[in-house]
C-alpha positions in Angstrom: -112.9 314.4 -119.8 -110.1 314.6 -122.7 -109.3 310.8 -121.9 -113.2 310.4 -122.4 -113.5 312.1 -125.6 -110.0 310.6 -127.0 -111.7 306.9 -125.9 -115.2 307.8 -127.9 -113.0 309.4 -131.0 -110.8 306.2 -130.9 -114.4 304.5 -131.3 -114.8 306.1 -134.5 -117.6 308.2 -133.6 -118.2 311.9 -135.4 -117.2 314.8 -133.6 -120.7 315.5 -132.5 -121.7 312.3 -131.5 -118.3 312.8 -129.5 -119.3 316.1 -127.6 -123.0 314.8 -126.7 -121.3 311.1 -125.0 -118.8 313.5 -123.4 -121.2 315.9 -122.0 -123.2 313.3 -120.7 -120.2 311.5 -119.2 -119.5 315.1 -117.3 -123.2 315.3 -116.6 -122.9 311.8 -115.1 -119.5 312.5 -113.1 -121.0 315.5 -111.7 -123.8 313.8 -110.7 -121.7 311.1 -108.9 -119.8 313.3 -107.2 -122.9 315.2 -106.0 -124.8 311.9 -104.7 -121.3 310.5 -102.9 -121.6 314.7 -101.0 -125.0 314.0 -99.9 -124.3 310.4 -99.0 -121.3 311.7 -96.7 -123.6 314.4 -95.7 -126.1 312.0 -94.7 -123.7 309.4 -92.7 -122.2 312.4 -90.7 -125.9 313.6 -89.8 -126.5 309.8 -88.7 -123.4 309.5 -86.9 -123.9 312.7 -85.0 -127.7 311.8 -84.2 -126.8 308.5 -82.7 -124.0 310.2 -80.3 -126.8 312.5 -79.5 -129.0 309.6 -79.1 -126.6 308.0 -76.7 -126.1 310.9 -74.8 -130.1 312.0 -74.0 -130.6 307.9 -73.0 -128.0 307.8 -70.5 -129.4 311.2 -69.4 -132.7 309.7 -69.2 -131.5 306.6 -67.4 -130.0 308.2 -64.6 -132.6 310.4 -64.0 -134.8 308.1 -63.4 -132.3 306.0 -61.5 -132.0 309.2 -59.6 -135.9 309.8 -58.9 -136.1 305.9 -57.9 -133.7 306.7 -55.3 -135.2 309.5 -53.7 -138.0 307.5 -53.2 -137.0 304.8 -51.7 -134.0 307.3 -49.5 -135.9 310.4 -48.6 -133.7 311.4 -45.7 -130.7 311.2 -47.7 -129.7 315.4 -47.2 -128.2 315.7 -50.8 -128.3 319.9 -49.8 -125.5 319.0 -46.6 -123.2 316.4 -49.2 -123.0 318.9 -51.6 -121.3 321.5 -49.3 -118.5 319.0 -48.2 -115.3 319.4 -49.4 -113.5 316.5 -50.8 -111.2 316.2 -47.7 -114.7 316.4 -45.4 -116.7 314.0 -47.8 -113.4 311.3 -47.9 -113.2 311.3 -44.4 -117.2 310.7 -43.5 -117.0 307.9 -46.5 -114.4 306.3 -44.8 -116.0 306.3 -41.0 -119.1 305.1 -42.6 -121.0 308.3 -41.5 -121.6 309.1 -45.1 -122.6 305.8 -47.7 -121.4 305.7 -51.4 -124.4 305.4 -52.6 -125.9 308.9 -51.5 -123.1 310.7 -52.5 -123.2 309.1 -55.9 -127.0 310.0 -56.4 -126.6 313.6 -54.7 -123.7 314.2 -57.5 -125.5 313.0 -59.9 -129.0 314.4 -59.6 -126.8 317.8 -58.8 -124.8 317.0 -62.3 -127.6 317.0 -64.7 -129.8 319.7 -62.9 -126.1 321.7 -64.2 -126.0 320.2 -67.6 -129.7 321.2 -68.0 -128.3 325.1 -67.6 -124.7 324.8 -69.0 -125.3 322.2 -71.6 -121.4 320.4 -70.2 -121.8 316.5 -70.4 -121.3 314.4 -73.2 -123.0 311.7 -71.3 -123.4 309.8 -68.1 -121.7 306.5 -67.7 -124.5 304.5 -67.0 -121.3 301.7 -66.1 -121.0 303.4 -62.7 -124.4 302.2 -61.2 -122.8 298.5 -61.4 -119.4 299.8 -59.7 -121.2 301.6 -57.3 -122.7 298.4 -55.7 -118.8 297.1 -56.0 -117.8 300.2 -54.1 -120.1 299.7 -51.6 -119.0 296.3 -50.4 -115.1 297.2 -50.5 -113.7 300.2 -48.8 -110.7 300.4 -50.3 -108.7 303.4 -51.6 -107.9 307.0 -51.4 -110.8 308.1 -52.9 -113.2 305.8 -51.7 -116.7 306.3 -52.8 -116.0 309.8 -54.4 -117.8 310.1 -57.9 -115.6 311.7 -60.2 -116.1 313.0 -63.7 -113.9 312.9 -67.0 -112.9 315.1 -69.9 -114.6 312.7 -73.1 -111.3 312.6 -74.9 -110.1 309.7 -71.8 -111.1 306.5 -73.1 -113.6 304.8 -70.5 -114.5 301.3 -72.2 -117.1 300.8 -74.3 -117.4 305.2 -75.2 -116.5 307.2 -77.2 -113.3 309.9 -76.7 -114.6 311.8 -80.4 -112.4 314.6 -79.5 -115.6 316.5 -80.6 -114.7 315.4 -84.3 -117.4 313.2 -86.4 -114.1 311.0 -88.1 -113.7 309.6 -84.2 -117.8 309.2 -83.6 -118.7 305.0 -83.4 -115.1 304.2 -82.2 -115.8 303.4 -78.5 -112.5 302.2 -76.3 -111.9 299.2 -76.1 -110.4 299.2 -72.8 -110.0 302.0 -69.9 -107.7 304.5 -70.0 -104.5 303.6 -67.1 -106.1 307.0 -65.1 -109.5 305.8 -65.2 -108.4 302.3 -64.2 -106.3 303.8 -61.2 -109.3 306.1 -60.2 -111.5 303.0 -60.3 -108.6 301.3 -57.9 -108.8 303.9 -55.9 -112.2 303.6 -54.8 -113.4 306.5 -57.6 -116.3 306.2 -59.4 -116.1 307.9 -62.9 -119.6 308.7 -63.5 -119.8 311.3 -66.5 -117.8 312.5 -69.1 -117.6 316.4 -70.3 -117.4 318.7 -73.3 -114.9 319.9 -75.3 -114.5 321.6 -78.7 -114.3 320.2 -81.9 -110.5 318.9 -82.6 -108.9 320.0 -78.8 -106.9 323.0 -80.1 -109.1 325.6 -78.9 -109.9 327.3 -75.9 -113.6 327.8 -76.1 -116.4 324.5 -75.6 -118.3 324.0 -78.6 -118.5 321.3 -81.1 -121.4 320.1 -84.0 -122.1 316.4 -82.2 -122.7 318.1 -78.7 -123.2 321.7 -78.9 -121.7 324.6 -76.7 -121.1 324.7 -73.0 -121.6 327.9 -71.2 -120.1 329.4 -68.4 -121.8 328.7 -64.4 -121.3 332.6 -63.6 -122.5 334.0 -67.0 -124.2 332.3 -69.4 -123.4 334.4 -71.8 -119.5 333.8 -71.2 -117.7 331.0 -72.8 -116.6 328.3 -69.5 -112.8 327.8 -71.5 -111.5 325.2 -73.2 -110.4 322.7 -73.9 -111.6 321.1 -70.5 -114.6 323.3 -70.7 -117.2 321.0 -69.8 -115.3 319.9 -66.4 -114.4 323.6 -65.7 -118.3 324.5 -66.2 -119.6 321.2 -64.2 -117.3 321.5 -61.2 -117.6 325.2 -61.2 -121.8 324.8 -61.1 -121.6 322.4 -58.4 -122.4 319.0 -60.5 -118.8 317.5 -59.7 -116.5 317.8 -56.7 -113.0 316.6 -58.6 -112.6 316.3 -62.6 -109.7 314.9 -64.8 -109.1 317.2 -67.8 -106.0 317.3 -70.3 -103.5 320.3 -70.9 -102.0 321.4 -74.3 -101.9 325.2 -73.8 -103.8 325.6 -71.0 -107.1 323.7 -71.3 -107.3 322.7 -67.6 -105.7 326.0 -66.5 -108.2 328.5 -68.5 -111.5 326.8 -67.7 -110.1 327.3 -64.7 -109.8 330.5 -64.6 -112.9 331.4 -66.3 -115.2 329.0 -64.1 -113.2 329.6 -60.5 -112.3 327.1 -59.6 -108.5 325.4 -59.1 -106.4 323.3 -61.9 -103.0 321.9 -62.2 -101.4 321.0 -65.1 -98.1 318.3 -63.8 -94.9 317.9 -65.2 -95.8 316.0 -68.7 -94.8 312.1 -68.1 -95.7 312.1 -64.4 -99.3 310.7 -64.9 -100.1 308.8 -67.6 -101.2 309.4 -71.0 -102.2 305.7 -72.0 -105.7 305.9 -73.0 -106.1 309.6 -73.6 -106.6 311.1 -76.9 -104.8 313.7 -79.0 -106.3 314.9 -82.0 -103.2 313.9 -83.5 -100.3 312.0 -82.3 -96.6 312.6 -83.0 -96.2 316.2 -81.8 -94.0 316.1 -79.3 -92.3 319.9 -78.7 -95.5 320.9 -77.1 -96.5 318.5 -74.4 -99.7 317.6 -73.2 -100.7 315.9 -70.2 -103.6 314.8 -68.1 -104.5 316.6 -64.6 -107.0 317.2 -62.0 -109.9 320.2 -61.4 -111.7 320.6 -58.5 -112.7 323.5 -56.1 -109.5 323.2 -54.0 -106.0 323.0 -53.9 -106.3 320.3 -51.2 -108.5 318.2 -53.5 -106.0 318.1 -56.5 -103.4 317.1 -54.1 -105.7 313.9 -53.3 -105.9 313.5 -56.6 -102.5 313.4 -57.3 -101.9 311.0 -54.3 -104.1 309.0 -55.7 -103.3 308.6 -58.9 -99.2 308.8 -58.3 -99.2 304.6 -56.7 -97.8 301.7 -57.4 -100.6 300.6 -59.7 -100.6 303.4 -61.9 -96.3 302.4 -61.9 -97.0 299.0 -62.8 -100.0 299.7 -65.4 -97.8 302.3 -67.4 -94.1 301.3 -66.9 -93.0 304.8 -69.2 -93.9 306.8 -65.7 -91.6 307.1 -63.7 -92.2 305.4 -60.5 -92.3 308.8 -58.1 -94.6 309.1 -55.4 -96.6 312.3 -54.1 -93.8 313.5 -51.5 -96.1 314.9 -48.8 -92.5 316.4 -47.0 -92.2 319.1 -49.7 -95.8 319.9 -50.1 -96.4 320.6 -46.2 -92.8 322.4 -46.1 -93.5 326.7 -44.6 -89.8 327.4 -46.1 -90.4 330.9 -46.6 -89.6 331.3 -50.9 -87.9 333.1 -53.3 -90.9 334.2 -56.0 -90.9 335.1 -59.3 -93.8 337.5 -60.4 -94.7 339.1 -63.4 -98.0 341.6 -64.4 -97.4 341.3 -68.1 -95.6 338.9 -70.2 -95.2 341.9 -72.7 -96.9 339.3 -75.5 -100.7 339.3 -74.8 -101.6 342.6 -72.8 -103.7 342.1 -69.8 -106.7 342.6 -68.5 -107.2 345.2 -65.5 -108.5 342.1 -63.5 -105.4 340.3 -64.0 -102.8 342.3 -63.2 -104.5 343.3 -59.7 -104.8 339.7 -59.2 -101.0 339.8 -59.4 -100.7 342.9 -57.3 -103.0 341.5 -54.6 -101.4 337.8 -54.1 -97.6 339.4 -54.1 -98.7 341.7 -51.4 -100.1 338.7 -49.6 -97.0 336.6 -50.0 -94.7 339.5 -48.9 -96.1 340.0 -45.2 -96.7 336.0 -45.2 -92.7 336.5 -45.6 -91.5 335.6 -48.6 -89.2 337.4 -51.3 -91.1 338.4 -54.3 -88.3 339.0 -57.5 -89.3 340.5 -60.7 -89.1 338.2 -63.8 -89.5 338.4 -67.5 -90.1 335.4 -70.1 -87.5 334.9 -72.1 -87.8 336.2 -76.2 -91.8 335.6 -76.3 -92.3 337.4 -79.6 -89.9 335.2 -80.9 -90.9 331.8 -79.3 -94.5 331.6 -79.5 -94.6 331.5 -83.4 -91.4 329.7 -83.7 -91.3 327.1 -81.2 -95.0 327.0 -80.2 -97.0 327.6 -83.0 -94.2 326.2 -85.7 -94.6 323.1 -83.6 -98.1 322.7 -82.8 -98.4 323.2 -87.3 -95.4 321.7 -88.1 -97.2 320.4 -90.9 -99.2 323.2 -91.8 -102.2 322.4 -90.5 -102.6 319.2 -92.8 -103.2 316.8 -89.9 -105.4 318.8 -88.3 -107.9 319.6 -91.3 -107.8 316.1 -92.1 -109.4 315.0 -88.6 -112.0 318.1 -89.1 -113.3 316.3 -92.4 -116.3 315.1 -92.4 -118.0 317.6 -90.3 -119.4 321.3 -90.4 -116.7 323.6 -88.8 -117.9 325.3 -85.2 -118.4 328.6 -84.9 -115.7 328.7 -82.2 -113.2 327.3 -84.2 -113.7 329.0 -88.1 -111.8 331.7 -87.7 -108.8 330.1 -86.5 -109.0 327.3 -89.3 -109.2 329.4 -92.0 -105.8 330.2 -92.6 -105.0 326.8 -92.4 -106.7 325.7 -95.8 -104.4 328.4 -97.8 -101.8 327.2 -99.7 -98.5 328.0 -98.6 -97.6 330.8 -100.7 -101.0 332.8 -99.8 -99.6 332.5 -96.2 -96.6 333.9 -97.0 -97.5 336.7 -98.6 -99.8 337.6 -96.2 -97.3 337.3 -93.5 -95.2 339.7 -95.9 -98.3 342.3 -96.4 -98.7 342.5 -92.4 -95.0 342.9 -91.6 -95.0 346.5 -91.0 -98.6 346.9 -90.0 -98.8 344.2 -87.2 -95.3 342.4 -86.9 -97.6 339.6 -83.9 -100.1 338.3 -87.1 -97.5 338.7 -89.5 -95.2 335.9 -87.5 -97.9 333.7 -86.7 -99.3 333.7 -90.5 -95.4 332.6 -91.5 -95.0 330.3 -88.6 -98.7 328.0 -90.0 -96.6 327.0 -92.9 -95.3 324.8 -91.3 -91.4 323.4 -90.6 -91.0 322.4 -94.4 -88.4 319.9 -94.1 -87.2 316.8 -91.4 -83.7 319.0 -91.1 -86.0 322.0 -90.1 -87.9 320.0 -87.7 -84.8 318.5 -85.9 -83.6 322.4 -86.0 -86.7 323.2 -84.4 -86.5 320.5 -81.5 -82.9 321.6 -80.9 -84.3 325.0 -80.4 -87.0 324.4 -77.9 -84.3 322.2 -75.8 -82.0 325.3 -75.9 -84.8 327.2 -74.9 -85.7 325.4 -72.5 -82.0 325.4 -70.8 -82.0 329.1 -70.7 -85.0 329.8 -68.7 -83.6 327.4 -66.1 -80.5 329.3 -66.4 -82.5 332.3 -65.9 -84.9 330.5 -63.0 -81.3 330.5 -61.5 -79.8 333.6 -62.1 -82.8 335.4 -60.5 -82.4 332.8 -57.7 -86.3 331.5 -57.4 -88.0 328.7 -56.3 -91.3 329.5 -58.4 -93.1 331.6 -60.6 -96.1 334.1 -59.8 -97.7 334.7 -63.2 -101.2 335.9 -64.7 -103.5 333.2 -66.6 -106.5 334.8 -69.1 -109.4 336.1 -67.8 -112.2 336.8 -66.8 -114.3 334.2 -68.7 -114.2 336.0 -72.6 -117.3 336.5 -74.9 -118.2 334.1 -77.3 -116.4 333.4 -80.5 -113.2 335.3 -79.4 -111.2 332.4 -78.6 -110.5 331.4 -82.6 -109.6 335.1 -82.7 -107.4 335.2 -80.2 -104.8 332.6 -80.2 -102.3 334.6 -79.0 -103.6 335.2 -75.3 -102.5 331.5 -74.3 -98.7 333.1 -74.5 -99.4 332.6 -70.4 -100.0 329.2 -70.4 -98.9 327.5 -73.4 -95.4 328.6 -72.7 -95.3 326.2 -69.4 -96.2 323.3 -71.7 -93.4 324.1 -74.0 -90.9 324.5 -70.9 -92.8 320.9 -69.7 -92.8 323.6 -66.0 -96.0 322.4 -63.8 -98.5 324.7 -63.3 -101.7 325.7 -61.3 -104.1 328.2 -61.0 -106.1 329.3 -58.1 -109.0 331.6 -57.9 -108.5 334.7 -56.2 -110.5 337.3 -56.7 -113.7 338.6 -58.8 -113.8 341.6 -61.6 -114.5 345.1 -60.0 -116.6 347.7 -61.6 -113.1 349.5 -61.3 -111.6 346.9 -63.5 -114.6 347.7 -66.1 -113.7 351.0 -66.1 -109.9 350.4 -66.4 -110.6 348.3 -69.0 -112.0 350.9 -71.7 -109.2 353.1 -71.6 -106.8 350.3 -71.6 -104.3 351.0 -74.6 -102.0 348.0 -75.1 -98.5 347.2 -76.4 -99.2 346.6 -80.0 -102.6 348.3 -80.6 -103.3 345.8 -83.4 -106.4 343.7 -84.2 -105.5 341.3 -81.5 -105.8 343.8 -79.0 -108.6 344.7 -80.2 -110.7 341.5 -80.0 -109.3 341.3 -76.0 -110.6 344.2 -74.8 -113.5 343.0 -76.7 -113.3 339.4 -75.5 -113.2 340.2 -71.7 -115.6 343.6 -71.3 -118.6 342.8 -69.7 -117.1 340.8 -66.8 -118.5 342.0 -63.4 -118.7 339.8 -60.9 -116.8 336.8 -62.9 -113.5 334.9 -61.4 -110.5 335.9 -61.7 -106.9 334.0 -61.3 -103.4 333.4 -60.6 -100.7 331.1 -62.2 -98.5 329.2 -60.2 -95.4 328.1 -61.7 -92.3 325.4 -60.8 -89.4 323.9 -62.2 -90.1 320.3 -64.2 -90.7 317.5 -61.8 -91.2 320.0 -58.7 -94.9 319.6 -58.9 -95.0 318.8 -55.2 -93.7 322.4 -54.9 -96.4 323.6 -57.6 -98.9 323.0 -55.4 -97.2 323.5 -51.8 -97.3 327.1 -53.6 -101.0 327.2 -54.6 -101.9 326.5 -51.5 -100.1 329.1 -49.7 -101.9 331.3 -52.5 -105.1 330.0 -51.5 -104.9 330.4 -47.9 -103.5 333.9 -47.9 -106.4 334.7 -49.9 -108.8 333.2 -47.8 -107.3 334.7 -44.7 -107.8 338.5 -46.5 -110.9 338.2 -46.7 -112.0 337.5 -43.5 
């Protein structure tokens, strides 16, 4: 405005001549600024309403494709498919006593009965009704005739992967992801892709364009994140095997919270072409794609599937390793690792007896259970994991979030972003001697600061990285017996509670494999152990658990399964022993 008054002074003009141009040039900026508001307003409203649009036609379509079916297929017995396993539905596909087509319209009329209750698909790719009739006619591949369904961040031509952010909306792939492709090679048929939340660094399943998913056992649970909407699908029935994607847990928790089995691989062993990050460049933290599915058995298909010679020659970064079946169907009785508590994120009552219950299983199966302790957690999660994940403060992050309304599930843990630097600081000073956990974690969002800290910082997390193998050594184990969060949390903790993925994020720092397999269900006990349940810290953390997992009865509950990078063979050899000895308990 100065430059404005100078310009009309410079035209000779009296002073108060002068002050009414100016105030009418700040009357007219203002007014500018509001108009270009509402016109971003109004583009981000259209651009959501068309997704939405998108989505409630393909719904549409395919229920009607669905209802033309039936008609014309009454004795297809949808009720009998949808009890199979995936080892039991692969093997009646391939001897021709089951047909592609009525297991695709069984899954599909199953899928968006769930999505009706659980609100967990982004939309159905009406592309698979063509490559169903390809299918058909070829009978070809591991996974022939199988529908599966993707998390929306893996490109599938002609869709979007928004990430559940509006600045991705009207961006559709222009080409297949290398997983879908090789699922498609396979004999797969991709036929729906799932929720997520808004920007992928969250735990919970809600975003502005699609709204939130809710959890299969308790609709008034969140189903996890960030593979939400395949935990909530798969565990309601709608989807026998899903492909989600792991930063910090977000195939392990939904997981968890739905019941259902996940595995997170060594980062590198599938590949990532096609699969999208809110942000690119990160690399201390490691993400990678992996399967979901009721089973243990089911991922393994999974991974035999996807780890061939086509996926080798598609993506020549992965290294050309095939699923070794030797090591998977090994019985060598094995040296385990366990721990209860991680002595970072206290655990639920649930948890910790899902520990107790497994090791006691393993033990008579045989094996040698050792106690173990992560290495330094208090000192890692901010400065490795969280430094890392922020390195620059946020800034990226924020920028992807513009243009939309923040989610409910994500404010909280936002907000801190947006202050400046020195705010964060001396807020991380205030809360030193009150809650030493927030205070790190409120130093650690500033960010690296400079390229010599960031190198420092990538030195560190290799170091790190050798001394828990030298510790995986000293104790002598093969794998690790660990908890993962749970049960399923109330809504609108999982902003509040970043620090409960210390049990899973670590693993994708260490780039360690990792699996989780149902085991159990919360106890009225558990309930009860909960409310006197004190902590560690007994700060505001602690607080919002307890908060975020009362009210469980009845819901899953989990164990983590742990190996040493590229031993993901091993991984799952171990989760199914898990699951077995479990199975056999109970009867």
């Amino acid at each position: 405005m100065e430059r404005i008054k100078l310009f009309l002074q410079g035209m000779e003009l009296d002073n108060r001549t002068a002050a009414l141009w100016t105030g009418a040039a700040c009357a007219v900026g203002t007014f500018v600024m509001l108009v270009r508001k509402i016109s971003i307003h109004q583009k981000t409203k259209k651009k959501i309403q068309r997704a939405r649009n998108r989505r409630t036609e393909s719904l549409q379509r395919a229920e009607q494709a669905v209802l033309q079916y039936k008609e014309t297929h009454p004795m297809t017995n949808s009720a009998l498919i949808l009890t199979l396993s995936l080892s039991e539905l692969t093997k009646q596909l391939q001897e021709g006593l089951l047909s592609p087509e009525d297991v695709y319209y069984s899954y599909m009329e199953k899928t968006l009965d769930v999505n009706k209750k659980l609100n967990c698909c982004t939309g159905i790719l009406l592309e698979s009704f063509d490559q169903l009739k390809t299918v058909a006619s070829n009978k070809k591949g591991l996974l022939y005739g199988v529908p599966v369904s993707i998390k929306e961040n893996i490109a599938y031509k002609n869709h979007d992967s928004s990430c559940g952010v509006v600045v991705y909306l009207d961006q559709p792939a222009q080409t297949d992801s290398v997983i879908v492709e090789v699922l498609k090679r396979q004999g797969a048929i991709p036929f729906v892709k799932t929720n997520l939340p808004q920007g992928l660094l969250n735990y919970d399943c809600g975003n502005h364009i699609y709204g939130q998913t809710v959890n299969p056992h308790n609709l008034q649970k969140t189903p996890g994140g960030s593979s939400g909407g395949e935990g909530a699908l798969i565990g309601g029935g709608g989807s026998l095997l899903g492909i989600g994607s792991d930063i910090g847990g977000s195939i392990r928790i939904p997981a968890s919270f739905c019941g259902i089995s996940g595995f997170k691989p060594t980062a590198g062993r599938l590949s990532s072409q096609g699969i999208s990050p809110i942000y690119r460049g990160q690399k201390s933290v490691l993400s990678t794609s992996g399967p979901m599915a009721k089973d243990v058995d089911s991922l393994v298909l999974c991974m035999q599937a996807l780890l061939c010679d086509h996926m080798f020659s598609l993506d020549p970064t992965v290294p050309p390793i095939p699923f070794n079946t030797q090591i998977y169907q090994s019985s060598k009785p094995l040296r385990i690792g366990y721990l209860e508590n991680d002595g970072y994120t206290y655990p639920s009552p649930s948890m910790v007896r899902g520990i107790r219950e497994v090791k006691a299983l393993l033990e008579q199966a045989g094996h040698t259970l050792v106690p173990y302790t992560p290495l330094k957690l208090d000192h890692i999660l901010p400065e490795l994991i969280v430094k890392a994940i922020l390195a620059d403060g946020g800034t990226t992050l924020l920028k992807k979030l513009e243009g939309g309304p923040l989610h409910p599930c994500l404010g909280v843990q936002v907000l801190p972003y947006y202050f400046p630097k020195w705010l964060k600081k001396t807020i991380s000073f205030i809360l030193k001697p009150l809650s030493p956990r927030i205070s790190a974690v409120f130093n650690a969002i500033c960010g690296v600061g400079s390229v010599a800290d960031l190198w420092k910082q990538h030195a560190d997390v290799e170091d790190y990285i050798q001394e828990t193998v030298a510790e995986w050594r000293r104790c002598n184990i093969d794998v690790l017996l660990c908890p993962v969060i749970g049960p399923a949390f109330n809504f609108l903790y999982c902003g509040k509670l970043t620090s409960a993925v210390s049990y899973t994020m670590l693993y994708n720092l260490l780039n360690f494999p990792a699996g989780v397999v149902p085991v159990s269900t919360v106890t009225a006990e558990d309930e009860e152990e909960l409310k006197h349940s004190k902590g560690i810290y007994q700060d505001q953390w602690e607080k919002f658990f307890k908060q975020a997992v009362t009210g469980g009865e009845g819901l899953p509950v989990a164990v983590q399964c742990v190996a040493l990078p590229w031993q993901d063979e091993l991984c799952l050899r171990f989760m199914k022993e898990v699951e077995e000895l479990v199975k056999q308990s109970r009867k």
